[in-house]
Structures are given as structure tokens and as C-alpha cells.
TORKE-226120 format. One record per residue (C-alpha): y, z, x negated. Coordinates in nm, 4 decimals, padded with zeros to 6 digits. Example, Ala and Ser with C-alpha at 12.3 -4.5 7.8 and 13.67 -1.06 7.14 Angstrom:
# TORKE-226120
NODE/-00.4500/00.7800/-01.2300
NODE/-00.1060/00.7140/-01.3670
# end
This chain:
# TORKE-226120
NODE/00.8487/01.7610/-02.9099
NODE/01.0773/01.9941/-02.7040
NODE/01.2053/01.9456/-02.4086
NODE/01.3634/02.1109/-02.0773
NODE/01.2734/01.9130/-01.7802
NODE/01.3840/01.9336/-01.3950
NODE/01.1320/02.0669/-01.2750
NODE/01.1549/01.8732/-00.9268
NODE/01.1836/01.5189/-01.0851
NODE/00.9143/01.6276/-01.3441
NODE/00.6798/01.6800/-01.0205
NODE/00.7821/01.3703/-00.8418
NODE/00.7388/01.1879/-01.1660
NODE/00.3314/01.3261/-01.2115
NODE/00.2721/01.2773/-00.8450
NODE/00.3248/00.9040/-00.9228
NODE/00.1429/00.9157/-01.1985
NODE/-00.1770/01.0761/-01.1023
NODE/-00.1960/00.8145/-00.8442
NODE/-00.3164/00.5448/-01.1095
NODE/-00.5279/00.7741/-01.3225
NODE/-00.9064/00.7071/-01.1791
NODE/-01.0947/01.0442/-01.1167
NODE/-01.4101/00.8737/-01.3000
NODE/-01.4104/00.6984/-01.6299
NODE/-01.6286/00.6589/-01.9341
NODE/-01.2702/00.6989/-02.1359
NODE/-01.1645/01.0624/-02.1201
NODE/-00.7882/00.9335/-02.2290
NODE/-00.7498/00.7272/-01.9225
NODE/-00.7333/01.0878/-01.7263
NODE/-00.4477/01.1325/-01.9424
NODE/-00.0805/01.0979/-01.9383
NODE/00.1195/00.9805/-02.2031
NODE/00.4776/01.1197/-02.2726
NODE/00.7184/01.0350/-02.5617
NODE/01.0548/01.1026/-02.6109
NODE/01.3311/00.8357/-02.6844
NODE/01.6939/00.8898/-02.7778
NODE/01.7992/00.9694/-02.4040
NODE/01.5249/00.9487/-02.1812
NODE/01.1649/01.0533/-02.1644
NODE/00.8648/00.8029/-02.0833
NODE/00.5931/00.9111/-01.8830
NODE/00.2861/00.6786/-01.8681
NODE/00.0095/00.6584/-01.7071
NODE/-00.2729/00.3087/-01.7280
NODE/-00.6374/00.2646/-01.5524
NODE/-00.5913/-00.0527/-01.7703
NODE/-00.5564/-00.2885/-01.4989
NODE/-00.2436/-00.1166/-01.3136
NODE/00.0057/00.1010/-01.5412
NODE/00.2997/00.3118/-01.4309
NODE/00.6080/00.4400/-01.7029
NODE/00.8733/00.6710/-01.5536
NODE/01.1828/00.7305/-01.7423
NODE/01.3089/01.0671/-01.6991
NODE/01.6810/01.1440/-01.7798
NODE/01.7734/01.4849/-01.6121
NODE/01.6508/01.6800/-01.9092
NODE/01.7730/01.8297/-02.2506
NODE/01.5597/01.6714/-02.5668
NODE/01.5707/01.9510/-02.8594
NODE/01.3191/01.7782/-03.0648
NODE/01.1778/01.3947/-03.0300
NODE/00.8140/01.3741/-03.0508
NODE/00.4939/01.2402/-02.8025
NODE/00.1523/01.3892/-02.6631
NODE/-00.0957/01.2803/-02.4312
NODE/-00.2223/01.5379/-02.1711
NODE/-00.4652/01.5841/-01.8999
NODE/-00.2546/01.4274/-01.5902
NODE/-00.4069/01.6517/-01.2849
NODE/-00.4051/01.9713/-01.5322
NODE/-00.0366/01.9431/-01.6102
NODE/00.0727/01.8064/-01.2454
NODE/-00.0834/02.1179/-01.1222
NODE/00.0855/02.3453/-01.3387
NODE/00.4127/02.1659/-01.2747
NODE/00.3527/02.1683/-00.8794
NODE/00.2803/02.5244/-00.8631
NODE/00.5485/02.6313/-01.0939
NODE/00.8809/02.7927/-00.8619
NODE/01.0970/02.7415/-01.1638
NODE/01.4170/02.4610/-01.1452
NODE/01.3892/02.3956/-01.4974
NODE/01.0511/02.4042/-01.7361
NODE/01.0396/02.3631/-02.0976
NODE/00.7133/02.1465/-02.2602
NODE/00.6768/02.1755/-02.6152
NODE/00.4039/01.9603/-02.7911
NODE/00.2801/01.9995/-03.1775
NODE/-00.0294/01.8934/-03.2954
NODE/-00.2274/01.8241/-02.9802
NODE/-00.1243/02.1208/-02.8105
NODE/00.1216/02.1174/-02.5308
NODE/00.3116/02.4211/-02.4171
NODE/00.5110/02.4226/-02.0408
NODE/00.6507/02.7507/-02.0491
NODE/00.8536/02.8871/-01.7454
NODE/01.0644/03.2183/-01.6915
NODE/00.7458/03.4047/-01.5762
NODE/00.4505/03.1819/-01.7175
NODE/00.3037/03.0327/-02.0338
NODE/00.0494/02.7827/-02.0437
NODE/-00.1153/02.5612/-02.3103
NODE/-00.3192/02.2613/-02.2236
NODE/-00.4908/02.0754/-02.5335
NODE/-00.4059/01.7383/-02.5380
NODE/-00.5238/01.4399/-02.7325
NODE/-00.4287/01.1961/-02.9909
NODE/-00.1366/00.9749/-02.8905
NODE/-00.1857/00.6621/-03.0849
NODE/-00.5314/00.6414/-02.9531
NODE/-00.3586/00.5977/-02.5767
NODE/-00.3458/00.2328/-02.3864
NODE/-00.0052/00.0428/-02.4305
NODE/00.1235/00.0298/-02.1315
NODE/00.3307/-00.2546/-02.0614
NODE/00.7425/-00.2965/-02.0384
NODE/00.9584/-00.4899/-01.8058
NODE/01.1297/-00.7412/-02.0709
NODE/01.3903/-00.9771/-02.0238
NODE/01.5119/-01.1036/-01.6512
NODE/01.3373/-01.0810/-01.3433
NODE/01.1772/-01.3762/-01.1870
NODE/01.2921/-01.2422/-00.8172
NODE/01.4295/-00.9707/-00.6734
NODE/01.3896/-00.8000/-00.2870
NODE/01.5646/-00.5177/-00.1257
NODE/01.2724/-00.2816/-00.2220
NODE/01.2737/-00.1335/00.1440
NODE/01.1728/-00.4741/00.2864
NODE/00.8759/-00.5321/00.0293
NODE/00.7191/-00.1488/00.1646
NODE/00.7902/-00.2636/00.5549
NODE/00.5753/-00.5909/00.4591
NODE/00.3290/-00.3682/00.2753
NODE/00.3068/-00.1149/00.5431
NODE/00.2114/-00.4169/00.7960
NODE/-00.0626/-00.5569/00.5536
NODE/-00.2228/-00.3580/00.3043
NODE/-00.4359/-00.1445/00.5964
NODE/-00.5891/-00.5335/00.6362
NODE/-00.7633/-00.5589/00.2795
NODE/-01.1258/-00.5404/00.1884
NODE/-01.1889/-00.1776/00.0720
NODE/-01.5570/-00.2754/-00.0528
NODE/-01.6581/-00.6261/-00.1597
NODE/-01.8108/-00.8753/-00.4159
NODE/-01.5084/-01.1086/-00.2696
NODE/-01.2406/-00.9561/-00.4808
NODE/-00.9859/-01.2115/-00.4177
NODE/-00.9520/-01.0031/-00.0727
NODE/-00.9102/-00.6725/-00.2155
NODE/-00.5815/-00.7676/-00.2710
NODE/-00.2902/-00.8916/-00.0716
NODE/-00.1979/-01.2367/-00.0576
NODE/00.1562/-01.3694/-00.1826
NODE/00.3348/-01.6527/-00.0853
NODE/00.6724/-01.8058/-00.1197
NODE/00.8264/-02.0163/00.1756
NODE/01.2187/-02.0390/00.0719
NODE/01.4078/-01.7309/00.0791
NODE/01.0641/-01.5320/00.2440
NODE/00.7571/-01.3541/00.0447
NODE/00.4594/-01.3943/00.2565
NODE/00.1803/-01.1359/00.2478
NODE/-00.1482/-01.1722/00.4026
NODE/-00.4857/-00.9223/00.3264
NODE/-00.8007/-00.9667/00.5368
NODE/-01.1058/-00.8035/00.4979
NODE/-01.3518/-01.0788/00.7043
NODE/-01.2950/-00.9357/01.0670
NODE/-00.9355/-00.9227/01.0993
NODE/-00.6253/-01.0572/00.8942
NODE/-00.2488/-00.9452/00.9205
NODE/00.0538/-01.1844/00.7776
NODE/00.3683/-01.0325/00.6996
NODE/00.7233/-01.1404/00.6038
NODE/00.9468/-00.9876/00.3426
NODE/01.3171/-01.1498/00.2959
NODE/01.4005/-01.2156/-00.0997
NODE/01.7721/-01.1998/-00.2293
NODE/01.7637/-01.5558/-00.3420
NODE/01.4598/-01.8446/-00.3203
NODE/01.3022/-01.8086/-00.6525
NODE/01.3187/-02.0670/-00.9504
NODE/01.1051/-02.3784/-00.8654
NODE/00.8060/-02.2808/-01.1116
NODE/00.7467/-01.9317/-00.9457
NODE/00.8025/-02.0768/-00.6059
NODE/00.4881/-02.2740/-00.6190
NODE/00.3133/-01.9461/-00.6867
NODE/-00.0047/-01.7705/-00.4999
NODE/-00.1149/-01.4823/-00.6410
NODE/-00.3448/-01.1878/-00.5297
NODE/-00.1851/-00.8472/-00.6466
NODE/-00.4610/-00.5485/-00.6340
NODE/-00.4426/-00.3440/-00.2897
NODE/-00.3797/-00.0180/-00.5395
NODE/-00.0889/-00.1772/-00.6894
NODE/00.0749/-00.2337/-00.3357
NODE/00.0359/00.0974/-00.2652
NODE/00.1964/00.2356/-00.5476
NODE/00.5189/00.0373/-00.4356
NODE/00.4440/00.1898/-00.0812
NODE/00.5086/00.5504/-00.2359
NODE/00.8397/00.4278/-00.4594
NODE/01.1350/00.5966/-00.2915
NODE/01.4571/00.4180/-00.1714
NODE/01.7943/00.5159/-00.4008
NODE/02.1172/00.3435/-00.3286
NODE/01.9839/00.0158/-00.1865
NODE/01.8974/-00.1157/-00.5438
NODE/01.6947/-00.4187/-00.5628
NODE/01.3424/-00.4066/-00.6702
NODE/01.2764/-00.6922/-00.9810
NODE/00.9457/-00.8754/-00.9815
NODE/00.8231/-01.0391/-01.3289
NODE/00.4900/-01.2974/-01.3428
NODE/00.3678/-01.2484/-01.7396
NODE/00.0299/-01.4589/-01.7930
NODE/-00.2179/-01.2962/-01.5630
NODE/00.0072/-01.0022/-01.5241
NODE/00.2946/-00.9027/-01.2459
NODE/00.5346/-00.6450/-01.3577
NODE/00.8014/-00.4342/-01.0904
NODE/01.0641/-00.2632/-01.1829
NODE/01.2773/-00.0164/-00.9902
NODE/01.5515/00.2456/-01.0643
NODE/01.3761/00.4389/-01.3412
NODE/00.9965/00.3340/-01.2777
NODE/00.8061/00.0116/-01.3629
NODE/00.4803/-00.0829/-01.2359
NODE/00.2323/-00.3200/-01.4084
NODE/-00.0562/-00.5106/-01.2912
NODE/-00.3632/-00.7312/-01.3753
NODE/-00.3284/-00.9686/-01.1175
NODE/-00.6914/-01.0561/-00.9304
NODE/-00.8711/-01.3896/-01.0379
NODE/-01.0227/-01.5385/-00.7293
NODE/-00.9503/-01.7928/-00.4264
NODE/-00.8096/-01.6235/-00.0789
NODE/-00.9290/-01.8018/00.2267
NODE/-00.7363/-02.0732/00.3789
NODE/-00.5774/-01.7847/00.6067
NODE/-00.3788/-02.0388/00.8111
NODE/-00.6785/-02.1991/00.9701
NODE/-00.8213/-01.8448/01.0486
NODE/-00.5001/-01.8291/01.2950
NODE/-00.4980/-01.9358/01.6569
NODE/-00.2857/-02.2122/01.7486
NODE/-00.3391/-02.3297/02.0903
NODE/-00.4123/-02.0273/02.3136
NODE/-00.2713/-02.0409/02.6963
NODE/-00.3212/-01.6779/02.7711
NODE/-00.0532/-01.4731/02.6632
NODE/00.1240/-01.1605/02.7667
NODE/00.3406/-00.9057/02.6261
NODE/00.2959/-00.5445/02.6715
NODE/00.4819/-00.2329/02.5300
NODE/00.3589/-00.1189/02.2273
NODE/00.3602/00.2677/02.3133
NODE/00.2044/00.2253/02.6360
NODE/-00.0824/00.0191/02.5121
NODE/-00.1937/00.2479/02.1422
NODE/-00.2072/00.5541/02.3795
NODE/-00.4245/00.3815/02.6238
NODE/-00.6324/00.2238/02.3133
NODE/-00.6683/00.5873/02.1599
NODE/-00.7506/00.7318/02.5110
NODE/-01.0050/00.4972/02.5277
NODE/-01.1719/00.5555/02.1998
NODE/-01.2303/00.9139/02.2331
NODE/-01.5452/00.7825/02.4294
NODE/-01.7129/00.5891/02.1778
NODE/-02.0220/00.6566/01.9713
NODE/-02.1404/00.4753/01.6407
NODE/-02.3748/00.3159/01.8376
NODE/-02.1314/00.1510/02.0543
NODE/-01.8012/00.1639/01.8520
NODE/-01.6045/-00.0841/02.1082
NODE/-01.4024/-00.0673/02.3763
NODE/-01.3360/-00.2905/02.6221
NODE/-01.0234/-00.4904/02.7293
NODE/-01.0455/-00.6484/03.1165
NODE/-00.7275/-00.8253/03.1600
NODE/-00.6235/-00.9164/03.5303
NODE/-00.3134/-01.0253/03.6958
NODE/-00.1239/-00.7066/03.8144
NODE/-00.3303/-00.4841/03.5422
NODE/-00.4778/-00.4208/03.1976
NODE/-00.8300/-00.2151/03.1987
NODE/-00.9365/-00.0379/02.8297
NODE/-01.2826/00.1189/02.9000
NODE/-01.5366/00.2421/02.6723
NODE/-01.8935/00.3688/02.7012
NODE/-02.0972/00.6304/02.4956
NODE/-02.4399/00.6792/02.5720
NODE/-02.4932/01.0557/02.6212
NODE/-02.1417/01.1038/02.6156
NODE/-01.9862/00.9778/02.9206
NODE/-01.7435/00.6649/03.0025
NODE/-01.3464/00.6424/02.9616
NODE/-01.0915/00.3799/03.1204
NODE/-00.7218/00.3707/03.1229
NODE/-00.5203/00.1381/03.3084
NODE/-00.1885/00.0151/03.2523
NODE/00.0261/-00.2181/03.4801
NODE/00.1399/-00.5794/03.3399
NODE/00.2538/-00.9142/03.4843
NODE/00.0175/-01.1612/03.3645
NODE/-00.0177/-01.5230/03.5187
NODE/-00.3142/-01.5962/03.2901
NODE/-00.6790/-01.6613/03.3509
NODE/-00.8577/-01.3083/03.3951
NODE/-01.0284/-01.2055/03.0688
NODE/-01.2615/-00.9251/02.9356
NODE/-01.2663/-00.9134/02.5797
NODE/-01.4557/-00.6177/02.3055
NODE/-01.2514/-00.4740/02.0011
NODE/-01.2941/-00.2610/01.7625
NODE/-01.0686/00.0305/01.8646
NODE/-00.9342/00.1596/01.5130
NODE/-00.8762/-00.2154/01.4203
NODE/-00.6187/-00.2706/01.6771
NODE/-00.5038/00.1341/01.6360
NODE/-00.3914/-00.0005/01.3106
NODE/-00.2017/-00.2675/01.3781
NODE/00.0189/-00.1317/01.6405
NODE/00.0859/00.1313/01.4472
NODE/00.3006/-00.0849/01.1906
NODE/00.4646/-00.2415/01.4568
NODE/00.8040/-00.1834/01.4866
NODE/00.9133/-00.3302/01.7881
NODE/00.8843/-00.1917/02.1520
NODE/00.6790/-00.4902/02.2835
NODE/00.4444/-00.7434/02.0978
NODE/00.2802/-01.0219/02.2179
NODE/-00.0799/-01.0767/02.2659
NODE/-00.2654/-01.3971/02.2832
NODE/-00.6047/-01.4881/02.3909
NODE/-00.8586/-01.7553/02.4385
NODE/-01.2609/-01.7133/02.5151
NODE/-01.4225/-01.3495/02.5371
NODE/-01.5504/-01.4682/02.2318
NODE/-01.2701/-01.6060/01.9865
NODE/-01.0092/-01.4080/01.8007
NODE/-00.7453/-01.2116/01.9318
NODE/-00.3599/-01.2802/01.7799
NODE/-00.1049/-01.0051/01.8071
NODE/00.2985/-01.1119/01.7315
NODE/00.5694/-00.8601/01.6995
NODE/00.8947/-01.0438/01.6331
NODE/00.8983/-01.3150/01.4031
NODE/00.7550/-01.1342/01.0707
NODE/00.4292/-00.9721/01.1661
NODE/00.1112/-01.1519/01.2619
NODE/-00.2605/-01.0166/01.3272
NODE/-00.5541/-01.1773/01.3664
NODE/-00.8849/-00.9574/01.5161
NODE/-01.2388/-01.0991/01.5609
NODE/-01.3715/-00.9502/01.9469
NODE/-01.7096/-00.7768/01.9244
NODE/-01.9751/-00.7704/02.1121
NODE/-02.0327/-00.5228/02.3946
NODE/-02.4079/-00.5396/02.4863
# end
């Protein structure tokens, strides 16, 4: 194999890449990337054999056809730190050369037909999405999933179809966030009746694809498997066996306190607040009146905080504990410049609305 690549879309293409290869694993290929040549493009792959990634390069000049597998972090470092616009990689018999005007290096690599298939995006797409309003769901969700759990069915994010909307919901056991993405078109009847649990790591990896041209972003179901493709990168995925909690009976329904407040004014005032608190007392604490909205915390050894922001509020008065980086980040994916808060008991869930596509449920805690 010889090849000149852009050096700038050979970096963006690695950075990708290295995102699915796992730092740890009994495999030493898996740490790998796999690149073969075809008759106008280049295929860069990369598998921790439940998620896969292949990124076709075309702004490049093939000499000679050919494949190697590589160390990925290795050759995204060399290709990172290189201040070349154009680097040649030449590969022969496990060795791989990237050669620039001023450098020379040779990785050794491994042997090719020993690396994972990764799979292809075959045939049409089951649904398609204007990829920028999958990330804006993603971004309003995937901060919600379990990070560590037996429960794997909520280490990924929920999916469900209601007409021409995707619905995504992650929870980790103390808090759960719903979000709305608009499709082009319902899907077919058979995928509508869909629920599926795609991997929090897989999500991500959409999170990081970026926007070109407004091109739509095709979605496949294949067995157990859900393939994306976009531009010049698809994404594959084991999907994750498992039941997600009935999230719709987590959500409130019938609270009478409500009141909206601006969403700048009140994550200051919840940061403010935290800078007070201590891991043995991690909460802070909300004390809801009618003219005014109290966030105090209390750190033994450490000294008290409270912030007050005005508010009209015709509700019964209310103190209520949170966690502080639990609400931090959901107002941080909201995107409008109020939301709506809801409340019942000191002692039942909070519910956050912004608009008509973002939804949060948070479990209080108890302040001593």
C-alpha cells in the first residue's frame, strides 16, 4: 500500500477512531486500526466488537492498493503532531511507513486478515433525521445514563417512535431526562413499533459526527444490530438486551406548584451555591416563597452559602434538597431562556420542562 493522505482529514478521521478502541483488552488487535485501500477511497476501521466505526477517506492519491492494521493511538499521535498538509503511509509486510517532508517513522503493525469485520451499511435506510437534531436530543439525554450498573438496559438511551418524533429517554435511578428528535418521515409500520436501547458510547460517537451540508443521517435495525450512516462515516452497534423502566410512570402528572424561572439566572445561583458543599453534605437547598427563590448550602467546617433570586410564584411555599451537579446538568442542555419547574411534597420528584421537547425528572435528597 501507498498512499498520500490530507493530513487534516487523516487526523479528524483517527480522532474518531480512537474513540471506540478500548484502552484495555485481552486482544492486542482491538487497539488497532484497520485500513485498506479500495479503487477510490480508503477505509479506516476501527471495532471494540460491540460498536464499530469505518471512515472512507477520498482526499488522497492511491499509488498502490493494499491493507495493514496498526496501533490506533501510535499512528493518531504521529499524525496529530505532524505540521505537514499532506503525509504519505506506505505499508508492506506488517510494517507501516508515514513519512513527512522532515520525518520518517515506522510503526509495526499486525496481520490484517486476523482483524474483526466490521460491519457495512447495506441496502436502504429504515429512517432518516436531520443529523443535527439527533445530537441536540443526545446532548439533552445521554448525561442521564447509568455510568456503572448490573442494570444494563440503562446504560443506554431509550428509543421510541411516536409518529414523525424519535423519543430518547436515559436514567440512571435518581433522575431521568426525555428528549424529542423530529424524523424526515414516520417510519415503516414494522420499525415504528420499535424500542430499543442503543449503548451510551454509541450515542456519543454520533455526538462528535460533524454537520456537512445539512445531509440526513440514515438509521438501519439489522437483527440485534443498529447501523448509522453519515456523509463518509458509518457507525455500528450491538444493541443492549434488557427491559428499560416504565419511564412514563416515573413522571409527575398532577403537580399544582409550578413556576418558571430564567435559565441563566437560576445555573449561576445553583453553581454559587455549590461551591459550599462537602461530600458529606453534597446538597443544596431550594426554599421557594412567593416574591423569592432561596439556594443555600451548608459545609461543615467550611462555612454556609445562599443566593437569592426574585420570582412571582402563587404556589404553596416549599423547601426542597437536590443534588447540585444533577440539576447543573440539566440546565445546561437547555436551550431556551426560561424552563418550567414543577413541584409537589419536599419529598417527591422534581420535573423540569423547557419547551415542548425536553423533560427531566430529579429525585430531592435529603438534607439532615
Amino acid at each position: 500500500m501507498k498512499v498520500s493522505f490530507n493530513k487534516d482529514a487523516l487526523a479528524e478521521a483517527l480522532g474518531l477512531l480512537t474513540s471506540v478502541v478500548p484502552a484495555r483488552t485481552p486482544k492486542p488487535i482491538l487497539r488497532c486500526v484497520h485500513i485498506a485501500t479500495s479503487d477510490k477511497d480508503v477505509c479506516l476501521s476501527a471495532t471494540d466488537l460491540e460498536t464499530g466505526i469505518s471512515y472512507y477517506l477520498s482526499e488522497l492519491q492511491i499509488e498502490e492498493s493494499g491493507e495493514i492494521v496498526v496501533q490506533a493511538d501510535r499512528m493518531a499521535g504521529i499524525v496529530r503532531e505532524s505540521s505537514e498538509s499532506v503525509l504519505m503511509v506506505k505499508a508492506k509486510e506488517g510494517t507501516c511507513e508515514i513519512i513527512g517532508s522532515d520525518s520518517h517513522f515506522t510503526i509495526y503493525g499486525q496481520e490484517p486478515e486476523h482483524y474483526p469485520v466490521v460491519p457495512k451499511f447495506e441496502g436502504e435506510a429504515d429512517l432518516t433525521m436531520p443529523l443535527e437534531n439527533l445530537q441536540s436530543g443526545v446532548e439533552q439525554c445521554l448525561f442521564a445514563t447509568a455510568k456503572e450498573t448490573s442494570r444494563y438496559a440503562i446504560n443506554g438511551v431509550f428509543w421510541e417512535f411516536k409518529g414523525k418524533k424519535l423519543l430518547l429517554v436515559s436514567t440512571d435511578g435518581r433522575r431521568l431526562a426525555r428528549s424529542r428528535a423530529s424524523l424526515s418521515s414516520p417510519p415503516n409500520e414494522h420499525i415504528s413499533k420499535q424500542k430499543l436501547i442503543v449503548p451510551a458510547k454509541t450515542m456519543g460517537l454520533l455526538s462528535k459526527l460533524s454537520a456537512k451540508d445539512k445531509e440526513n443521517l440514515s438509521v438501519k435495525l439489522v437483527d440485534n444490530q443498529i447501523m448509522f450512516r453519515y456523509a463518509n462515516v458509518v457507525i455500528s452497534s450491538v444493541l443492549v438486551e434488557g427491559k428499560f423502566p416504565n419511564y412514563e410512570d416515573i413522571i409527575p402528572a398532577d403537580y399544582s406548584n409550578k413556576l418558571v424561572l430564567s435559565t441563566a439566572a437560576v445555573l449561576s445561583a445553583v453553581r454559587r451555591a455549590a461551591l459550599l458543599t462537602s461530600e458529606e453534605s453534597r446538597g443544596i437547598k431550594l426554599s421557594i416563597n412567593k416574591d423569592n427563590i432561596v439556594f443555600s448550602s451548608r459545609a461543615p467546617e467550611a462555612g454556609a452559602a445562599q443566593v437569592t433570586i426574585p420570582i412571582e410564584y402563587d404556589g404553596k411555599p416549599i423547601d426542597i434538597g437536590f443534588n447540585p451537579q444533577f440539576l447543573i446538568d440539566a440546565l445546561r442542555v437547555i436551550h431556551t431562556d426560561d424552563f418550567e419547574l414543577q413541584l409537589g411534597q419536599s419529598d417527591t420528584p422534581g420535573l423540569i420542562k423547557s419547551g415542548a421537547d425536553f423533560l427531566y425528572v430529579l429525585m430531592p435528597i435529603s438534607l439532615g
